[in-house]
C-alpha positions in Angstrom: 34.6 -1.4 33.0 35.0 -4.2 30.5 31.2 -3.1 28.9 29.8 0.5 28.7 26.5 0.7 30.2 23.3 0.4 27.9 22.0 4.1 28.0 25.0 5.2 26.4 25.0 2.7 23.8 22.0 3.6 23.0 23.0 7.0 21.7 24.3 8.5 18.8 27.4 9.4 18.7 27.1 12.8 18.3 24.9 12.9 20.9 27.9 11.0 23.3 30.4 14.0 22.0 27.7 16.5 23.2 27.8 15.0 26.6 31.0 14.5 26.0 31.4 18.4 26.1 29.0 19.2 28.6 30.6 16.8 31.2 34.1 18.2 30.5 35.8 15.1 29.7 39.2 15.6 27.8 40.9 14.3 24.8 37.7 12.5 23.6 37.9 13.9 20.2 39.9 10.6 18.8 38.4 8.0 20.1 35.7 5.7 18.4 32.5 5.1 19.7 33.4 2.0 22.2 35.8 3.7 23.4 33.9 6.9 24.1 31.5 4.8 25.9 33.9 3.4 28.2 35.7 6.7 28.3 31.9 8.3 29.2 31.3 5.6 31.9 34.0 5.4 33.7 34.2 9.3 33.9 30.7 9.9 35.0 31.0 6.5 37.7 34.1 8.3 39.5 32.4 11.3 39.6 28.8 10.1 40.3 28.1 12.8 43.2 28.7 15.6 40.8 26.3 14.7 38.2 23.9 12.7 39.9 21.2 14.9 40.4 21.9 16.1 36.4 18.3 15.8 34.8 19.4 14.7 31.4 21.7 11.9 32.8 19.2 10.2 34.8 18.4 7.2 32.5 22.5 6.8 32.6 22.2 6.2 36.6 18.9 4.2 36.1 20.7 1.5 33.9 23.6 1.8 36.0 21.4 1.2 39.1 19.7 -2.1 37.6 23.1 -3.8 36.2 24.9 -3.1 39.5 22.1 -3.5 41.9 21.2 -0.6 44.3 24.3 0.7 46.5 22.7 -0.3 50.2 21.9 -3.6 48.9 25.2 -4.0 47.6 26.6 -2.3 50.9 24.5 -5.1 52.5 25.7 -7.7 51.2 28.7 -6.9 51.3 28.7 -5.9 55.4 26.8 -9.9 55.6 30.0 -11.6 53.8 32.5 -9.9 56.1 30.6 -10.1 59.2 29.3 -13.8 58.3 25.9 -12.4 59.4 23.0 -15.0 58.2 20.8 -13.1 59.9 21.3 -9.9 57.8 20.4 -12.1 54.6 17.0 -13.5 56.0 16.0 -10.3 57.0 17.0 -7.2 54.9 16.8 -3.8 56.0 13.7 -1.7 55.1 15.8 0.7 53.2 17.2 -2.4 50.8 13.7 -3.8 50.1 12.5 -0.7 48.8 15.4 0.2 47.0 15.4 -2.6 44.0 15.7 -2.5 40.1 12.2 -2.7 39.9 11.4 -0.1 42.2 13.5 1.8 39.7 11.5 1.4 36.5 9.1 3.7 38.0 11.1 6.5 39.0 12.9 6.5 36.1 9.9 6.6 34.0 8.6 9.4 35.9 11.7 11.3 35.4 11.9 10.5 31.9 8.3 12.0 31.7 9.5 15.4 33.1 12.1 15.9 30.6 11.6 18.8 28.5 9.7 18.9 25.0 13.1 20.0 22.9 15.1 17.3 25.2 12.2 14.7 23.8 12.5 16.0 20.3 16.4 15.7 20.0 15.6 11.8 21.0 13.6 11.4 18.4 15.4 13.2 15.4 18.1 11.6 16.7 16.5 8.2 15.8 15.6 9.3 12.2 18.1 8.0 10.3 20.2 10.2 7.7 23.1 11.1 5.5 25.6 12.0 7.6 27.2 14.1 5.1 26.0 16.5 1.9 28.3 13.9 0.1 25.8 11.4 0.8 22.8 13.4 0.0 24.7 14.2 -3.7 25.1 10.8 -4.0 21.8 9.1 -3.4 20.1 11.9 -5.5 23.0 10.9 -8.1 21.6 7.4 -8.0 18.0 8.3 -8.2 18.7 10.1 -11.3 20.3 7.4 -12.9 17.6 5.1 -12.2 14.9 7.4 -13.6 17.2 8.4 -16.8 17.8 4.1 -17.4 13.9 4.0 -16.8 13.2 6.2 -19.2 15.8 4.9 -21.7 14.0 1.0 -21.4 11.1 2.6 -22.1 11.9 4.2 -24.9 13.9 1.9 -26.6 11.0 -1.1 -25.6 8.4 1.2 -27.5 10.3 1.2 -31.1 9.9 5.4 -31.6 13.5 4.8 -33.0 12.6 2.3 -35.7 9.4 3.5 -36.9 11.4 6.9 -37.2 14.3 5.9 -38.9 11.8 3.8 -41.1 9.5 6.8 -42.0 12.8 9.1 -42.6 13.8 6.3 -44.8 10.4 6.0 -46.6 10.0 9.9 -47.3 13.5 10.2 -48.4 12.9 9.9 -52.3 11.6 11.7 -55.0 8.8 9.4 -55.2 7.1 9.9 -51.7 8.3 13.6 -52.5 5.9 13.7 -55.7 2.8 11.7 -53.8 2.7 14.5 -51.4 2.8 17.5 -53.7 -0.2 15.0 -55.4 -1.9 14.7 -52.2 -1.7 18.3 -51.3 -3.2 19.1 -54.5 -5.8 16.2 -54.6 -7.5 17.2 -51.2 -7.7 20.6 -52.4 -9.8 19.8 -55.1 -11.9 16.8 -53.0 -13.2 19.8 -51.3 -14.6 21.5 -54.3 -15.8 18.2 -56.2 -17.3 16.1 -52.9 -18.0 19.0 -51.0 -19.1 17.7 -47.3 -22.5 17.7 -46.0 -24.3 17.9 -42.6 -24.5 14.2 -41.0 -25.3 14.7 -37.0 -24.2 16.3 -34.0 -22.3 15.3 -31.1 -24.1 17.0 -27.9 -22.9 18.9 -25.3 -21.2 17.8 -22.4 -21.9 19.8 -19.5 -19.4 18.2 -17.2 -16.8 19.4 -19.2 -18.1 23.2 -21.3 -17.9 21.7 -24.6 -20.6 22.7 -27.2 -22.7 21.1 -29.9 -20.4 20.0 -32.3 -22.0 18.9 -36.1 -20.2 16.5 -37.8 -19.6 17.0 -41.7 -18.6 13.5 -43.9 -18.3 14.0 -47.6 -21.5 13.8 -49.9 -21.1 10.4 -51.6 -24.2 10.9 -53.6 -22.1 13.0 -56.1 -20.1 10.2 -57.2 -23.6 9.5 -59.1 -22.9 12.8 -60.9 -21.4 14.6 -63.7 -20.4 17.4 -61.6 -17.9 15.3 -59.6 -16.5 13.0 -62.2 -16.0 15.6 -65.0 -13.8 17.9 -62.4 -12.0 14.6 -61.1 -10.7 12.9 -64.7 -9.8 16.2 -65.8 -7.5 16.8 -62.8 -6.2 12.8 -63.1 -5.4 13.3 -66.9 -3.7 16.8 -66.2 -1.8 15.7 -63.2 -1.3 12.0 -63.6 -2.1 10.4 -66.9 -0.1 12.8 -69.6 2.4 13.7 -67.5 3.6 9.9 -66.3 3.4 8.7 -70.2 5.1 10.9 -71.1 7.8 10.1 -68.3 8.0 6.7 -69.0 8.7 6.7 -73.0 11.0 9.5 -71.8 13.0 8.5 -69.0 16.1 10.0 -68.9 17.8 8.2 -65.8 16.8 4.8 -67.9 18.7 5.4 -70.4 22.4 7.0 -68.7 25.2 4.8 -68.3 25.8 3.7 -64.8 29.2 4.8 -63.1 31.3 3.0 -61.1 29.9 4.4 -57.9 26.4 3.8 -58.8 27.5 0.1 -59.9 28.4 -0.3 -56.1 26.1 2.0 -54.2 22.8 0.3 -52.7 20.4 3.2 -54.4 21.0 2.5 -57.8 17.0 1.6 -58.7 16.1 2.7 -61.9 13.2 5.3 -62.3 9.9 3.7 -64.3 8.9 6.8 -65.0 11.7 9.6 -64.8 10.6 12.5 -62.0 12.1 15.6 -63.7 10.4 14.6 -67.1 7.3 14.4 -65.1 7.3 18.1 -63.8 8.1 19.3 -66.5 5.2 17.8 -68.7 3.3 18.5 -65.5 4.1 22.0 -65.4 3.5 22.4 -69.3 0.4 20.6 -69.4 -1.2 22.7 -65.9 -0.1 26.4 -67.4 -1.9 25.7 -70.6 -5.2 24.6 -69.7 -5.8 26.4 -66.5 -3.7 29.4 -67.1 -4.6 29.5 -71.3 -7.6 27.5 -71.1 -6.8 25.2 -74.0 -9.2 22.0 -73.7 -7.6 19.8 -76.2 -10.3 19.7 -78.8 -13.3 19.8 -76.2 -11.6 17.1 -74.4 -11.5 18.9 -71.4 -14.9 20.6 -69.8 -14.5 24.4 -69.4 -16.1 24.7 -66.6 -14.4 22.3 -65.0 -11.2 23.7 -65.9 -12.6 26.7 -64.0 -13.5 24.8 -61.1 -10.4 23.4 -60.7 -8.2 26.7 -61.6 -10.3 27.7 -57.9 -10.0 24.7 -56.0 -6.0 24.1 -56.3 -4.2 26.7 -53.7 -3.1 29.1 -55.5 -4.7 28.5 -58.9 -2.6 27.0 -61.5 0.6 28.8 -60.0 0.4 27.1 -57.0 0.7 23.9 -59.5 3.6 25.6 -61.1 5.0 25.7 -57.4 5.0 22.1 -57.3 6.6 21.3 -60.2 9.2 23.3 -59.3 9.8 22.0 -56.2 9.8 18.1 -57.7 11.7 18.9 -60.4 14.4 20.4 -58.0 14.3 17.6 -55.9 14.8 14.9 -59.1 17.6 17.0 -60.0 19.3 16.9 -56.6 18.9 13.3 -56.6 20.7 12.7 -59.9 23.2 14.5 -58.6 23.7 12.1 -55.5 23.2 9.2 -57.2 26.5 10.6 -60.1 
């Protein structure tokens, strides 16, 4: 036959090698799909008594039925042609008129309604399409994954993380930002003792999720109005701050060394107002002998809030000795980089 017959195109071909198999046709195993087709049709037409009454090759004799026409109508027809019987053609035979294609449609949808659940099921799983190999299956996950990871790297990349870090690295990376936070640590430290915090409401419970009453503390800005706040707070600013940065700007070390060639040429090469090691040291000095001697500079400095303060720092005035230490390490390292 020049066309294979529509039931078999429809299938798979892996469901044409099963019938394939199950029919007993022969070297098979090369041939493409066409040609399995017509291989398949012409072997189940020549042997059409042996496989007709086969259940799961009816719709195969079904479509062969409508595109060839029943066999007594053909047989008909035929018998009018060579007999030059008009009479014939007027009036067909019983068996002709009840045997037609669409006498078929029934019968084959009745047979096809008989078929067997797992028969059914293979139909439709073979419909589904998929991957014909686990090569295909490691490639499209392959894909997915690349998608997702070039997703993810857009959105990265579109929300600036990498700037602002590289920005903040760069900010935090000098002795200066290095000396505001040893400053900070110690100034909130003594914010607690000086503006202590005070009872301002109460954020109710929520039911819907457990949570508590929760009372919210804000500092007590009334003691700004006070002794007890501003004595503690310029005595900490003049111990901490004030001496110690005069006395780091008249003398500053770094403004006063020769630049070398590589610092002539390199882009840190800024000049310190006030030098950083000069200032923990005085810093250092200036904390061990009023909070550790108790010297108040000729009744300069309040006793008890020398006391106060001594409490309030972490550590007393060793943890301000800790400081120091640490900034003063950290200007030498840099004068060392910048050599």
């Amino acid at each position: 036959m020049s066309a294979s017959n529509s039931w078999l195109r429809a299938q798979r071909k892996t469901d044409l090698v099963e019938l394939a198999d199950n029919i007993g046709l022969q070297n098979y195993e090369s041939y493409k799909k066409p040609e399995l087709e017509t291989a398949l049709d012409s072997y189940l037409a020549e042997n059409q008594s042996r496989f007709a009454a086969n259940p799961s090759l009816t719709g195969y004799f079904n479509s062969r039925s409508k595109a060839l026409g029943s066999p007594v109508k053909r047989e008909t027809r035929k018998d009018d042609e060579d007999k030059g019987l008009k009479v014939a053609r007027r009036r067909p035979t019983k068996l002709s008129e009840e045997i037609t294609p669409e006498s078929d449609e029934p019968r084959a949808t009745t047979t096809a309604l008989v078929q067997t659940p797992a028969r059914s099921f293979s139909q439709v799983a073979a419909r589904i399409p998929l991957p014909a190999t686990p090569a295909d299956v490691a490639l499209a996950v392959d894909r997915s994954t690349q998608v997702v990871r070039q997703r993810v790297s857009s959105m990265y990349q579109e929300s600036g993380i990498t700037e602002v870090s590289h920005a903040t690295r760069e900010t935090l990376s000098t002795v200066t930002s290095i000396l505001f936070c040893v400053a900070a640590f110690e100034l909130w430290n003594v914010r607690c003792e000086i503006l202590s915090n005070t009872f301002a409401f109460t954020i109710p419970a929520i039911s819907l999720i457990g949570t508590p009453d929760y009372p919210v503390y804000v500092p007590d800005m009334f003691l700004l109005l006070t002794s007890s706040f501003w004595s503690p707070a310029l005595t900490w600013a003049f111990t901490s701050g004030v001496l110690p940065c005069l006395v780091g700007y008249f003398f500053n070390l770094s403004a006063n060394s020769p630049p070398s060639n590589r610092r002539r040429s390199s882009s840190h090469n800024t000049e310190y107002v006030v030098d950083p090691l000069t200032f923990s040291i005085v810093k250092a000095l200036v904390s061990y002998v009023v909070y550790a001697q108790g010297a108040t500079f000729g009744g300069l400095l309040s006793e008890t809030s020398i006391l106060r303060l001594n409490k309030a720092v972490y550590g007393g005035y060793k943890g301000i000795l800790v400081g120091t230490a640490i900034t003063g390490l950290v200007s030498i390292y840099d004068a060392v980089l910048r050599k």
